[in-house]
N, C-alpha and C positions, 0 to 999 in steps of 0.2 A: 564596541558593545560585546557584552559578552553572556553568551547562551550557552546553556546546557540543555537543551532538550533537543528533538529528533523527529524526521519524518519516519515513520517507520512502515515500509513495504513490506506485508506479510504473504507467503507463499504456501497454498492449500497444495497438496500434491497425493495422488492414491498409493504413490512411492514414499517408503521410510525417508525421514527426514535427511539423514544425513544421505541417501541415494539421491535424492531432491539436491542436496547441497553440490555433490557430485556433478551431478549436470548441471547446473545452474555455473559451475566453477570451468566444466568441461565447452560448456557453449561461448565461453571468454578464447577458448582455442580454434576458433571453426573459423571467425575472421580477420584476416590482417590490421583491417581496421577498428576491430574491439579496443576498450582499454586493455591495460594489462593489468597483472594482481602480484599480489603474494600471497601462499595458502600458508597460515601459522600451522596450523594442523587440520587435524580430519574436520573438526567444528567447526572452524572458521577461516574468513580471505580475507584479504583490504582488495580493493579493487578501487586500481587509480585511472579516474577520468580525466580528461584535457583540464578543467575547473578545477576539480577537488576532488578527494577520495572519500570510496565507499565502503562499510564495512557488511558483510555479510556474513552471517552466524546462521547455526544450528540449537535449536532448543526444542529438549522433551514438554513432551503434553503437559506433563504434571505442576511444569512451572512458571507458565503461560496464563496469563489472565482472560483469557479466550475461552471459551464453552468449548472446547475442541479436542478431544481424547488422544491427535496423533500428534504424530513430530511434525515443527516447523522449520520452514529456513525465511528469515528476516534481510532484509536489505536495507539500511540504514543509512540517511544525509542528516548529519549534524548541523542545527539550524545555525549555528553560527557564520558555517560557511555561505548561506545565503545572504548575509549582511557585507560580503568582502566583493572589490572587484569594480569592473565600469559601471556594470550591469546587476545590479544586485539580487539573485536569485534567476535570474531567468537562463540564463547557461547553465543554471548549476540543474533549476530544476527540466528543461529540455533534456540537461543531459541521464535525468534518474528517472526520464519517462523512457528513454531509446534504451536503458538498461532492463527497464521493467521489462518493455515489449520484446527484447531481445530473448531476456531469461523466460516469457511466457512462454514465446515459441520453441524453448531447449527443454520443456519440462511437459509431462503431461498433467497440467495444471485442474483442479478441481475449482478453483476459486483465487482470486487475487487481493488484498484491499490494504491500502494504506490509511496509517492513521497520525495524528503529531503524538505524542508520546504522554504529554501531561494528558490527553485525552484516554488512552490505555490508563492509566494510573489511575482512573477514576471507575473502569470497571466492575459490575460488582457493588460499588459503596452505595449508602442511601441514596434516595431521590434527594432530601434536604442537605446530602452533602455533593451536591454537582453529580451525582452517580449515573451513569449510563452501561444499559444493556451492555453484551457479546454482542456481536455483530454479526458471528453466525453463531450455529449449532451443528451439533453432529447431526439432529434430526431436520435443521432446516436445510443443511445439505444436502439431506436425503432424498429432499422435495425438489431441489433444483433451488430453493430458495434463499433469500439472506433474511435475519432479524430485522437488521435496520441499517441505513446506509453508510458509506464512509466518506473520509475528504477523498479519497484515490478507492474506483472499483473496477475490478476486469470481470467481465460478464462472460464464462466461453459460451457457446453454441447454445449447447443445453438450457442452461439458464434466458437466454436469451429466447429462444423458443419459450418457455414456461412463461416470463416477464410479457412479449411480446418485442418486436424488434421497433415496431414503430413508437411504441409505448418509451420506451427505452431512451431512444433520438431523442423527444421529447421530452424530457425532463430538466427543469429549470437548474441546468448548472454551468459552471465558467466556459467548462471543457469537452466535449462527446468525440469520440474517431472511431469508428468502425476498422479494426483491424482485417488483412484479407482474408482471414476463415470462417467471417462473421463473428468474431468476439467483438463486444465492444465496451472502450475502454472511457471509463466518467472520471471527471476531474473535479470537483465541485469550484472551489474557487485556488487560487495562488497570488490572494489579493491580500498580503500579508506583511507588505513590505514598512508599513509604517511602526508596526508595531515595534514597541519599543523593551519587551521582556518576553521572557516564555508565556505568560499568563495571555497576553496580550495575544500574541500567535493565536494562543489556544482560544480567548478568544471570538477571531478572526473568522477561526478555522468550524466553530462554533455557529457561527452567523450563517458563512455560506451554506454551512449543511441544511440549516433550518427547513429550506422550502422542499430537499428532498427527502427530509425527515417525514416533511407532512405528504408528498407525493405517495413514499412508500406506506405510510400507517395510513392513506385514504388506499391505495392499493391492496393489502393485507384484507 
């Protein structure tokens, strides 16, 4: 099968992008047991896990399809790789959740959320053309808040105070963990495996959101 499209883990940080990318590259050296990488340049790593490898980049505000003024650093699995193997995505995606929680705790993170990528590409465009919101803002960050939900969200502290913590557990999705400084980190679904093109992914990925779409705009 062959995919072109992408989870893509995006990383809020109070720190310039590429200082975010820095530690994020710098937290790969803290334990023996990390992956290892290769940094091509200041922008960018690959970061190879036991399963497959990851790419992680640097991008300015300006060319980001997000409502968000600062610089990002991105963490990216190529959906392809989740169709290879015994186990088809579930090593690959295990192993891009212990990366995420790994790189949270290296970064003094403002907000986490991943997205599949045809779902970014629709940012922005009409309603009658599949168009969905940002998913934050600069000013709903500023509340502690998010626009509206993702497939992959990390809640830290703050936000979770504002949300509520029990509010939060509660919410109809695949996945919830309470990390140990009170973040907590939602999955919606990984129930993806049948699908048979990027569209289909998308979606998948589409569906599972749905009921915390409607969680969060009865919340709001």
């Amino acid at each position: 099968m062959t995919l072109e499209s992408v989870f893509r883990v995006i990383f809020l940080s109070d720190s310039a992008g590429k200082k975010t990318l820095d530690a994020l590259v710098s937290a790969l050296d803290t334990d023996e047991e990390t992956p290892s990488y290769n940094r091509h340049n200041e922008y960018s790593a690959t970061v190879f896990g036991e399963s497959r490898r990851y790419g992680l980049d640097w991008f300015s505000g300006d060319i980001s399809k997000i409502a968000y003024n600062e610089e990002i650093v991105t963490l990216d699995l190529t959906c392809s790789v989740l169709f290879q193997g015994e186990s088809p995505g579930q090593q690959q995606f295990e192993e891009t959740f212990d990366l995420v929680r790994q790189f949270y705790q290296g970064i003094d993170a403002q907000y986490v959320f991943g997205m599949h990528s045809e779902r970014i590409e629709t940012i922005g465009l009409p309603e009658n053309r599949n168009g969905i919101r940002s998913p934050i803002s600069d000013e709903s960050l500023a509340q502690n808040r998010i626009v509206t939900p993702t497939w992959l969200m990390l809640f830290p502290p703050a936000m979770v105070e504002e949300y509520g913590r029990e509010w939060l557990l509660d919410l109809p999705a695949e996945r919830i963990e309470e990390l140990d400084d009170g973040t907590i980190m939602i999955v919606a679904t990984t129930d993806i495996f049948d699908a048979d093109s990027d569209f289909e992914i998308a979606n998948a990925v589409g569906e599972g959101l749905q009921p915390l779409e409607d969680a969060f705009a009865e919340k709001h």
